[in-house]
C-alpha positions in Angstrom: 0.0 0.0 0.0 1.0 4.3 -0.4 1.3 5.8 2.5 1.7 9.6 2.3 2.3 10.8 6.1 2.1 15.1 6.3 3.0 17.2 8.9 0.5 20.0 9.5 1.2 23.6 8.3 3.1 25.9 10.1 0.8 26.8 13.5 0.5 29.6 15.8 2.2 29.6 19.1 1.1 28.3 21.9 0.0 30.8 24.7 -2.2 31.1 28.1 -5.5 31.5 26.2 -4.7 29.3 23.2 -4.0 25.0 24.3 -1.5 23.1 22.1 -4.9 21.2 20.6 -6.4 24.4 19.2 -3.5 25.8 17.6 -4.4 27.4 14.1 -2.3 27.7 10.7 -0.7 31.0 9.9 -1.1 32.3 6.7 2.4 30.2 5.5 1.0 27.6 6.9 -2.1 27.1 4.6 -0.5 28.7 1.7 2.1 25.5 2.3 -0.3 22.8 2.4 -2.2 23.9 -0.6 1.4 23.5 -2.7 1.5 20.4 -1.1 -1.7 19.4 -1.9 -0.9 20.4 -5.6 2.4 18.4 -5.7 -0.1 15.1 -4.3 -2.8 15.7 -6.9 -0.1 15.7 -9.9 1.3 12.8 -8.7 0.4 9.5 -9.8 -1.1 8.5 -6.2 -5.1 8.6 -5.4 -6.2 8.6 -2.1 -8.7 6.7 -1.0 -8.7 7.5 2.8 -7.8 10.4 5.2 -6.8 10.2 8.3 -5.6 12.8 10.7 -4.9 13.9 14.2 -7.6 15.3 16.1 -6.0 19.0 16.2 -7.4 22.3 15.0 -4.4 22.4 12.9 -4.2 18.8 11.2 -7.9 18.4 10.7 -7.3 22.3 8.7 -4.2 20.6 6.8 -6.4 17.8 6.0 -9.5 19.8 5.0 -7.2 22.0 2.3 -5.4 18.7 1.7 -8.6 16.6 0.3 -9.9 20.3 -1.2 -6.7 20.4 -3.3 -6.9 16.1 -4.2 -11.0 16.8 -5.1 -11.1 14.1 -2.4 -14.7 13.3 -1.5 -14.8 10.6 1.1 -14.9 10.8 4.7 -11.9 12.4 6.3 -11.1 10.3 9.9 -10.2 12.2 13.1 -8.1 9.3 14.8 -6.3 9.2 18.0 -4.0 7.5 17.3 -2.3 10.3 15.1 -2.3 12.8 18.4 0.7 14.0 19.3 2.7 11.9 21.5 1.0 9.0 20.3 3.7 7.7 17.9 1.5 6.6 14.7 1.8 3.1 14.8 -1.2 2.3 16.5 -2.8 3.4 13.4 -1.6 0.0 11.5 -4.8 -1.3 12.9 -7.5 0.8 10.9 -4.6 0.3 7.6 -5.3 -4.0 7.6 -8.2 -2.9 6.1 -6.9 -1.5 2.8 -5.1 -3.8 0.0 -1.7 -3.0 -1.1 -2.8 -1.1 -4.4 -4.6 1.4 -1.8 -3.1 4.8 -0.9 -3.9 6.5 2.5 -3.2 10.1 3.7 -2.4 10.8 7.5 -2.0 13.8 8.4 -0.4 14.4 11.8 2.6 15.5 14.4 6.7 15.8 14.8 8.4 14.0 15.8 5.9 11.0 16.0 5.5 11.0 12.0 9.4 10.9 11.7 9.5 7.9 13.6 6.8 6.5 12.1 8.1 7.1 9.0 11.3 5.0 10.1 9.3 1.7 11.0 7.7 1.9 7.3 11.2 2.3 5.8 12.4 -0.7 8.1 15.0 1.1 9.6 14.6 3.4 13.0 18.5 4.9 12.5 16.7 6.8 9.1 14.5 8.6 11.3 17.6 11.0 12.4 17.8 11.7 8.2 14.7 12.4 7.6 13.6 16.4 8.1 9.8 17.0 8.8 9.5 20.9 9.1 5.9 21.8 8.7 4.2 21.4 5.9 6.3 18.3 4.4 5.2 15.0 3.4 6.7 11.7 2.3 5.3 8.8 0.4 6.0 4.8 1.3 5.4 2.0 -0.7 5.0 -0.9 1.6 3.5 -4.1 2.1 0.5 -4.1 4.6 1.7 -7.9 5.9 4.5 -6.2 7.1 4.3 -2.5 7.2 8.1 -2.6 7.6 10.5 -2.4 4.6 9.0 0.0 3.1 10.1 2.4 -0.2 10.3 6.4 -0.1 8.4 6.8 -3.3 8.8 10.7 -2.7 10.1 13.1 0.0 9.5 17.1 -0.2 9.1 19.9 1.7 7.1 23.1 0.6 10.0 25.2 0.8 10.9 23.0 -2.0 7.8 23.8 -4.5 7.1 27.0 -6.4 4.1 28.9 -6.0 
């Protein structure tokens, strides 16, 4: 199966009135994921589910997200993508697709880094791999395993034009 793991957009800081959970994206920040969700829809991957942390600012990264992909299906608030959480307990909703399926999270640093590693097979990659906000990588891998995986792309919106 794809599995294209984003980091939200750049968010607003934290402060006495505003929790970690309802932090918003700046103006960058949604300007970022709509390159991003450009650079997805041109690519040769459709998505069939989204998935994404239940934050104010993923659940925005994944409503511009499946508005760029013309995505019409149900996007999925899952716990399991909440920061701190680490991802892999996610596998468990993924059984459910077949290999030729391609799935969308959307969710935190440093938990999608490391997440990211166990795909690839290989938790030493996670200190190569660079998740500022905004960026997103694809895996090819086997959902017997979910291990071994392939980087099928790797970008950064800092990377894309406008």
């Amino acid at each position: 199966m794809k599995i294209i793991l984003v980091r939200h957009g750049e968010a607003e800081n934290s402060t006495p009135t505003i929790s970690d959970s309802q932090r918003e994206l700046t103006d960058k920040g949604i300007s970022d994921i709509h390159k991003i969700g450009k650079f997805i829809k041109n690519s040769s991957l459709s998505v069939k589910q989204v998935y994404y942390s239940p934050y104010a600012r993923t659940k925005h990264t994944a409503e511009i997200l499946s508005e760029e992909l013309k995505y019409n299906g149900e996007m999925v608030a899952s716990d399991d993508l909440a920061a701190g959480r680490g991802c892999s307990d996610i596998i468990s909703c993924l059984v459910n697709f077949s290999n030729s399926d391609t799935v969308l999270l959307v969710g935190h640093n440093p938990d999608i880094t490391y997440f990211a590693a166990q795909l690839l097979g290989n938790s030493t990659v996670a200190e190569n791999l660079v998740f500022q906000p905004g960026s997103t990588i694809a895996i090819n891998v086997a959902r017997e395993k979910f291990a071994h995986g392939q980087i099928i792309w790797a970008i950064s919106p800092d990377n894309l034009g406008s």
